[in-house]
N, C-alpha and C positions, 0 to 999 in steps of 0.2 A: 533674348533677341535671337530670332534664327534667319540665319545667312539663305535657308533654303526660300525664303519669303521674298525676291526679291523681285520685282517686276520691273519692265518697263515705264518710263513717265507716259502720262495720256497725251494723244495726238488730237487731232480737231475731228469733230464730229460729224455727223450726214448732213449736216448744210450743206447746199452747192458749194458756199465758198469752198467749205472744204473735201467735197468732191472735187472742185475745179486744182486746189493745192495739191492733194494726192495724186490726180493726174500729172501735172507741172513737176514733182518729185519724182516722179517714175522716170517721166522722158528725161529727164535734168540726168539723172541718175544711170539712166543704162545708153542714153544715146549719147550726154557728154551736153553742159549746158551752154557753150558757144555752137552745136551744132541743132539746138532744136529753138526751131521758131513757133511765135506766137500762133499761126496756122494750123504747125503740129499739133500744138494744145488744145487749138476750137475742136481738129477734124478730131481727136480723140474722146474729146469732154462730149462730142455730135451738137456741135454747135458753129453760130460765124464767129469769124474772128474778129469783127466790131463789137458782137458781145459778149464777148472774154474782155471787153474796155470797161463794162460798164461794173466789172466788180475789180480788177486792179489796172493801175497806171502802164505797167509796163510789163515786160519779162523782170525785169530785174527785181520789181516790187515781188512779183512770186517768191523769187526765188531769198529776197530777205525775208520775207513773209514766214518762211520754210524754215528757213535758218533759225530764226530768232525763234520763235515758239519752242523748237526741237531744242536747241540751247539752255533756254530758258529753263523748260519741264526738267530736260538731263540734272544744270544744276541743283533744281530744287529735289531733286529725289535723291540725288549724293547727297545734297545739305543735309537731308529728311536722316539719309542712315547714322551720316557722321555726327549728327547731333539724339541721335537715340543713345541708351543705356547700353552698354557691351563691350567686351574686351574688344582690343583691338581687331585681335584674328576675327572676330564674330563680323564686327566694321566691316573689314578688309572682305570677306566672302560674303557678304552681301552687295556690296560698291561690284564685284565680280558679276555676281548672279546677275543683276540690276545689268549693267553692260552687256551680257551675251543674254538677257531677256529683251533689250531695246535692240539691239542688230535683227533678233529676230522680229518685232510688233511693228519695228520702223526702218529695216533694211535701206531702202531708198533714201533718208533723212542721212545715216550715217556715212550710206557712199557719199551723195553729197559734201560733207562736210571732210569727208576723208581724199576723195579724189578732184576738190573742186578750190583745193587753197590758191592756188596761184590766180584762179577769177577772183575768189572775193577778194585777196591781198591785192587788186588795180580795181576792186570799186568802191567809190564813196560812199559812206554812208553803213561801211560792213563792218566798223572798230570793235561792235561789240563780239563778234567772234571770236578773236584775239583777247577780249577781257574777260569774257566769259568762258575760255577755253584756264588761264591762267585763276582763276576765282576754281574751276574744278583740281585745275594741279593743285591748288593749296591743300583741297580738301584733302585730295588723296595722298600727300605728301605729310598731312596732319596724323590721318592715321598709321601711315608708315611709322612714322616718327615717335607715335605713343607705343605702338608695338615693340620699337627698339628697348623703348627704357623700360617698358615690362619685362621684357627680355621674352617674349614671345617668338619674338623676330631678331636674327643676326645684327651685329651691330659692329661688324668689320666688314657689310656691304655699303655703299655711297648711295643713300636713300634718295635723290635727284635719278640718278642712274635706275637703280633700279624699278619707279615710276616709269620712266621712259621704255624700259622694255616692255613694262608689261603695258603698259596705255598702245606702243606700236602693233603686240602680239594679240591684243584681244579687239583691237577696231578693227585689226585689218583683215582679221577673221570672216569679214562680211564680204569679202571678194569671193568667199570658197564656203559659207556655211549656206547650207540649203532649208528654209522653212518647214518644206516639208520632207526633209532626206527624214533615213533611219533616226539619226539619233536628235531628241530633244532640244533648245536649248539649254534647259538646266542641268540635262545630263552632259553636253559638251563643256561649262563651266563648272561643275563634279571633277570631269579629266584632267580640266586644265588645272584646277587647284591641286588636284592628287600628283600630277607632275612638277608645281612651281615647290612644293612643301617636298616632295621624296624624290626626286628628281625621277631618272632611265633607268640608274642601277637596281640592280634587284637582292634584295640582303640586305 
């Protein structure tokens, strides 16, 4: 297995539909999704905003729409590593790669889902976020945990906690990583790993 193989899950295709959704992700994403109206979307998409009706119900359908697909694809490509052949460590830097390869192929999808919790946690109909965020913790808590009893990985760290930091350290990465800066995303997930394994010191 190698960890350097990791990609992004696929996003929706040149349909309009999902042209019309990659538009609705962007504004959701950089303008803030109680601040962008269905308006927004048509004059964007260069269309009226009667027929941004005719392919979803509402703003909010977009933005579940959004959700759930991106969700979905994430777990199933976590499922995809954690259920391949590989030691742990091999898992574990792939589950990486795959994360700072989707901030960059889906930036928008993860601000979304990173700066937009308190809207979906007051609308109906959004539970599976919350299921599907917990179905990934297992995964990645899975691999932690077989790494311990290999003894790959420390095992006088609190493997909850340590998840936690790294899930806050590498999503939130997509406030500050640039597509097209200098460095790659697999070179920026190369860094982080050379720092979580050898820490600052040098020796």
């Amino acid at each position: 297995m190698t960890p350097r193989t990791g990609r992004a899950p696929a996003k929706n295709g040149g349909t309009r539909r999902g042209e019309l959704l990659g538009i609705a992700a962007q504004l959701f994403a950089t303008r803030g999704y109680s601040q962008t109206t269905v308006r927004d979307i048509a004059d964007e998409a260069g269309i009226l905003s009667g027929s941004l009706y005719h392919h979803f119900a509402s703003k909010e359908d977009m933005l579940r729409e959004i959700l759930k697909e991106f969700m979905d694809d994430l777990l199933a490509a976590f499922a995809g590593i954690a259920g391949k052949d590989g030691t742990p460590r091999e898992q574990f830097d792939a589950l990486v790669y795959t994360a700072f390869a989707t901030i960059h192929e889906r930036p928008f999808a993860v601000a979304l889902y990173q700066n937009e919790s308190a809207v979906v946690g007051s609308l109906a109909d959004f539970g599976f976020v919350g299921k599907t965020s917990l179905k990934i913790e297992k995964l990645w808590l899975g691999v932690l945990q077989a790494g311990r009893e290999t003894g790959e990985f420390r095992d006088d760290l609190e493997v909850s906690l340590v998840y936690r930091f790294i899930r806050d350290t590498v999503w939130s990465s997509v406030r500050w990583y640039n597509p097209r800066g200098k460095l790659r995303h697999d070179v920026v997930a190369e860094q982080y790993l050379a720092m979580l394994y050898g820490g600052l010191l040098a020796g």
